[in-house]
C-alpha positions in Angstrom: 8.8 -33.2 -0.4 8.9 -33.3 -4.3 12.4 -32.7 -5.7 12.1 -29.5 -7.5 15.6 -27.5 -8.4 13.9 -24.5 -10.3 13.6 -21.1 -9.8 10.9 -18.4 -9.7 11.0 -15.0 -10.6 9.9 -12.1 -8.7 9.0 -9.4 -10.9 5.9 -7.4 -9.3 7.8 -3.9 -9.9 8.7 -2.2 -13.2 12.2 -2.3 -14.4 12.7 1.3 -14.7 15.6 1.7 -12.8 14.3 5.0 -11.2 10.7 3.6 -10.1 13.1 0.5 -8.8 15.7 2.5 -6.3 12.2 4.7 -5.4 10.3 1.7 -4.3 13.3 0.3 -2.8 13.9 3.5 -0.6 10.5 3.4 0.3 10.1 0.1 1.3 13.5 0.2 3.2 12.8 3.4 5.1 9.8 1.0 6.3 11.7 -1.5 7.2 14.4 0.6 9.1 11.7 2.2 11.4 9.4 -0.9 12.1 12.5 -3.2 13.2 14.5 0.2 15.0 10.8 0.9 16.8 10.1 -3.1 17.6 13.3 -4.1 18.7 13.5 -1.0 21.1 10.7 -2.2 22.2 11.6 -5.6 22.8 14.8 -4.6 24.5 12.8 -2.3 26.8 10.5 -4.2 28.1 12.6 -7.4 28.8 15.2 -5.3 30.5 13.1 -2.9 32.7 11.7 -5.2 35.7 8.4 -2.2 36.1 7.4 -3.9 32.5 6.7 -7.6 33.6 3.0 -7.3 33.9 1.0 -9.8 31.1 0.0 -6.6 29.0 4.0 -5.9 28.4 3.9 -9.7 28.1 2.3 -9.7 24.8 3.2 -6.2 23.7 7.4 -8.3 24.2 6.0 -11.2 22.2 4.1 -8.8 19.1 7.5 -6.5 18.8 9.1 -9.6 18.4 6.5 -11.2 15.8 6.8 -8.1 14.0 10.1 -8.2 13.3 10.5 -11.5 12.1 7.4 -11.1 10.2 8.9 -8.5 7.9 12.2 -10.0 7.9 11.1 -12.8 6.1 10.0 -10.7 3.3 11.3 -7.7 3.1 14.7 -8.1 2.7 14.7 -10.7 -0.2 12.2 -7.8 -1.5 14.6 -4.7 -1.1 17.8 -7.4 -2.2 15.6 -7.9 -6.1 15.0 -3.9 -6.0 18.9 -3.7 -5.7 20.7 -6.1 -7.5 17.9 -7.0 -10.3 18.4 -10.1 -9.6 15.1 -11.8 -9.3 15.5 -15.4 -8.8 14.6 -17.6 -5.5 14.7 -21.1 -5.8 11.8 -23.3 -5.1 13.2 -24.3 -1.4 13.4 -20.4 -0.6 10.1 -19.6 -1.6 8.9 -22.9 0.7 10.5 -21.4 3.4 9.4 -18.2 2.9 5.9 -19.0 2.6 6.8 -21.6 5.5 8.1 -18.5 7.9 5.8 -16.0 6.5 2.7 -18.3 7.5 3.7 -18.6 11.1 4.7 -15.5 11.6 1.6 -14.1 10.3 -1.0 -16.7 12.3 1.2 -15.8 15.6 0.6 -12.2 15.3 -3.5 -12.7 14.7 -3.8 -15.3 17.9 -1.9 -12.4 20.0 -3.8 -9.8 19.0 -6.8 -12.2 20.2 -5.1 -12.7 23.5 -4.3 -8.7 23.7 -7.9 -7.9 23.1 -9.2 -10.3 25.9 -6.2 -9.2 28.0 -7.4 -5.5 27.7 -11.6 -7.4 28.1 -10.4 -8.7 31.2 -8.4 -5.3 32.7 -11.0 -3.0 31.6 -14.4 -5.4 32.2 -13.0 -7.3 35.1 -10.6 -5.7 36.9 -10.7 -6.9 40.1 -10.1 -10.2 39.3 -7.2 -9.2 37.0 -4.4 -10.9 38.5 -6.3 -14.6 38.9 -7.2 -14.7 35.3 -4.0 -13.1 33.6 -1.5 -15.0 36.6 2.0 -15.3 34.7 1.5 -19.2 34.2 -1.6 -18.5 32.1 0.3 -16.0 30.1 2.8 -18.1 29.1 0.6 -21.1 28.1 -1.5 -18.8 25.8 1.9 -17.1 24.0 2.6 -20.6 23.6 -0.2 -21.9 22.2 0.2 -18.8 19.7 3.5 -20.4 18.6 2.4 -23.7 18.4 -1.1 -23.3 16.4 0.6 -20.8 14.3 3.4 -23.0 13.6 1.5 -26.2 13.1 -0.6 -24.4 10.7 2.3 -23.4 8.7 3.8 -27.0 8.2 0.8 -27.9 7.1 0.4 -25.3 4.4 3.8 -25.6 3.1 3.6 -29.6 2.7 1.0 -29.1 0.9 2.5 -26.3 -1.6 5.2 -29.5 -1.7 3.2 -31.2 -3.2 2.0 -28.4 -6.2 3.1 -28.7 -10.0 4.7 -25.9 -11.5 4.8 -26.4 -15.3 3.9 -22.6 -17.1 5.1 -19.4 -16.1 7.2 -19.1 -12.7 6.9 -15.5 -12.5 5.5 -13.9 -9.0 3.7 -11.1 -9.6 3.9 -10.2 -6.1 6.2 -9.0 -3.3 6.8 -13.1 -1.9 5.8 -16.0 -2.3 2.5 -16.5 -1.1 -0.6 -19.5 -1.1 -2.4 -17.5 -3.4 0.4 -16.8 -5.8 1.5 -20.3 -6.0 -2.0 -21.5 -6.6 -2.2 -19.2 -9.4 1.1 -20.8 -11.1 0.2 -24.1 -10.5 -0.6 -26.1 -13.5 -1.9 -29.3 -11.8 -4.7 -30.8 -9.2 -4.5 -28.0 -6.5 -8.4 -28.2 -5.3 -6.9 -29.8 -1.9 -4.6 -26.8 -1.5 -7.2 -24.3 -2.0 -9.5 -25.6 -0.2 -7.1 -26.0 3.0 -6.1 -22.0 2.5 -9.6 -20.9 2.5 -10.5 -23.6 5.6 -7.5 -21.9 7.4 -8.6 -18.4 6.4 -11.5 -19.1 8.2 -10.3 -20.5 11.2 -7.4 -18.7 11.5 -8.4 -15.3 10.5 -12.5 -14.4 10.9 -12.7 -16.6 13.6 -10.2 -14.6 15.9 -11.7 -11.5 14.4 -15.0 -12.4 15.4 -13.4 -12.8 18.9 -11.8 -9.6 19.2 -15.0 -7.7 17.9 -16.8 -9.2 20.5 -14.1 -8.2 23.2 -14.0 -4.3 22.2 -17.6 -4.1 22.0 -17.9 -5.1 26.0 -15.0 -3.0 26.2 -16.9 0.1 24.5 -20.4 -0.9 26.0 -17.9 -0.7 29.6 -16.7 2.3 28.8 -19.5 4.2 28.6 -20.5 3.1 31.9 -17.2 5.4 33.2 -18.6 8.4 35.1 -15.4 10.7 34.3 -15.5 12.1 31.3 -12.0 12.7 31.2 -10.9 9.4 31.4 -13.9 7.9 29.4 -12.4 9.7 26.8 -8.6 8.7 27.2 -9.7 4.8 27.3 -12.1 5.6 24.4 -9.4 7.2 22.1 -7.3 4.4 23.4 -9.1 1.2 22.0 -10.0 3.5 18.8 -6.7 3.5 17.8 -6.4 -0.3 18.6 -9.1 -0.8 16.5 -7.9 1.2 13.3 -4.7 -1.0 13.5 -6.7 -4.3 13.7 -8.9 -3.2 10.9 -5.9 -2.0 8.5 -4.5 -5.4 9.3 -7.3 -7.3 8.8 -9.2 -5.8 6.3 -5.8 -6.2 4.1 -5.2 -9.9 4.8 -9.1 -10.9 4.1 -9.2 -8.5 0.9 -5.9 -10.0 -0.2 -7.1 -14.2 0.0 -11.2 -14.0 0.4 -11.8 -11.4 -2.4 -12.6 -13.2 -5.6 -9.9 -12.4 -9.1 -10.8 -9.3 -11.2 -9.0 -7.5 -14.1 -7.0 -5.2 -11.2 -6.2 -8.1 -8.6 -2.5 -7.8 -9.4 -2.6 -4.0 -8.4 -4.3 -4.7 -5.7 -2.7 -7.0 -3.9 0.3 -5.3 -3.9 -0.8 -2.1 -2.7 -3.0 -4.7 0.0 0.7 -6.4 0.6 2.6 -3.0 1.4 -0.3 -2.6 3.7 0.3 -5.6 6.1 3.8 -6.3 5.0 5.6 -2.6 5.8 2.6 -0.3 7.2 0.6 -2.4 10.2 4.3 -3.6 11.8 5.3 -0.5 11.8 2.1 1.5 13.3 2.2 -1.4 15.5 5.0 0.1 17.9 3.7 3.6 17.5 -0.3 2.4 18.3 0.1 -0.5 21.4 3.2 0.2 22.9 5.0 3.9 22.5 1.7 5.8 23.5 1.6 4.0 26.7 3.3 6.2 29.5 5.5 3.3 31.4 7.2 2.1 28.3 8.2 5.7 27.2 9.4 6.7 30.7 11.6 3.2 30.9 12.6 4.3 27.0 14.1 7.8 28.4 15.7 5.7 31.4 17.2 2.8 29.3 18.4 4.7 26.4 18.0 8.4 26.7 19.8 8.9 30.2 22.5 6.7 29.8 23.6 9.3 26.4 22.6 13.1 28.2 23.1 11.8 32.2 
């Protein structure tokens, strides 16, 4: 890795001190509910034996994604909003972008793995239990980790490798691929050719994937002769779908759309979106409308404080 001691600057919000502690409470009132909601969740489900089946599985493992995926931002975020002090040293934004990467890849592979978990329960459920067994569930929420992490040191050697010689101001919430290509003043065609090669692979491919699984889940569930229950699996994957979409449609907006006169604007707006809002509907969409995890909530926590 190059040697490089400098520092950049983030300085995405105005330095009106009122706008500053505004968007700080916002953003920190975000950041309070999605890591009080996921890591109740989190706790839940590994504690409450009635929560072991593979659905919990993933829902344990995207709780946990979530918070470390705002983790890495957020607080070095709300820490510049307080202090004004804007600096982070080439090394920290490596690892930012390093953590931020994997983080970000893990949560995409296990919403693909979700969305053919729900395929197979909804499309196939009598052979359920053979093709979700535990064993398989683990190797898959491994290979999450492991492509998702591999794809991230790759990334970041290659922002290594970058010259910065002009401005090192980030006009943006973190450092990101896109925002260090933009500041980089030498040869960087191999490192945007990688991000867009990995935006592909990593991002529309797996969207392509869960498209396909909600559509057989949809064309399924119109085969369901009760309409009551047609319309509580129907209003269920909706709302799965509206998360996914927010999610995605942010994070391609954000790295395929090409530069305009507003793209500052809106990619932050596009970052609060992914960043702050999906983690925290996350919870609230997959995991605290479902029935079991909000009866083991009232056992877990709520009896132990009114029983």
């Amino acid at each position: 890795m190059v040697n490089q001691t400098f520092y950049f600057y983030i300085v995405t919000f105005s330095k009106n001190v009122e706008e500053q502690y505004l968007s700080f409470a916002m953003i920190f009132l975000l950041y309070v509910m999605s890591i009080v909601w996921n890591l109740t969740i989190f706790l839940v489900i590994i504690l409450d034996e009635h929560l072991q089946s593979p659905m919990f599985f993933f829902l344990c493992n995207l709780s946990f994604v979530d918070i470390l995926y705002t983790s890495v931002t957020l607080p070095k975020l709300l820490d510049v909003l307080l202090t004004g002090d804007d600096r982070i040293s080439f090394v920290a934004c490596l690892s930012q972008l390093c953590f931020f990467i994997s983080s970000a890849c893990t949560e995409i592979f296990l919403l693909t793995v979700m969305s053919y978990d729900r395929y197979v329960a909804i499309c196939h459920p009598l052979h359920y239990v053979l093709l979700m067994s535990r064993s398989k569930c683990f190797r898959l929420v491994a290979s999450c980790w492991i492509l998702a992490s591999s794809a991230s040191i790759l990334v970041t050697i290659s922002a290594s490798t970058l010259d910065f010689c002009g401005s090192k101001n980030i006009n943006h919430m973190f450092c990101d691929m896109k925002i260090l290509t933009i500041l980089s003043c030498g040869s960087k065609r191999m490192f945007e050719f990688l991000t867009y090669v990995e935006t592909f692979l990593l991002g529309v491919c797996p969207f392509i994937l869960i498209l396909m699984s909600y559509s057989k889940i949809i064309l399924n569930i119109l085969k369901i002769h009760s309409a009551g229950q047609r319309m509580k699996t129907f209003s269920t994957c909706i709302s799965h779908l509206v998360v996914l979409l927010i999610f995605y449609g942010t994070l391609f907006c954000m790295y395929m759309r090409p530069a305009s006169e507003n793209s500052e604007k809106l990619d932050l707006m596009f970052s609060v979106l992914y960043l702050a809002v999906t983690p925290t509907l996350n919870p609230l969409i997959y995991s605290l409308r479902n029935k079991d995890i909000k009866d083991a909530i009232r056992k877990k926590i709520f009896s132990k404080h009114f029983v």
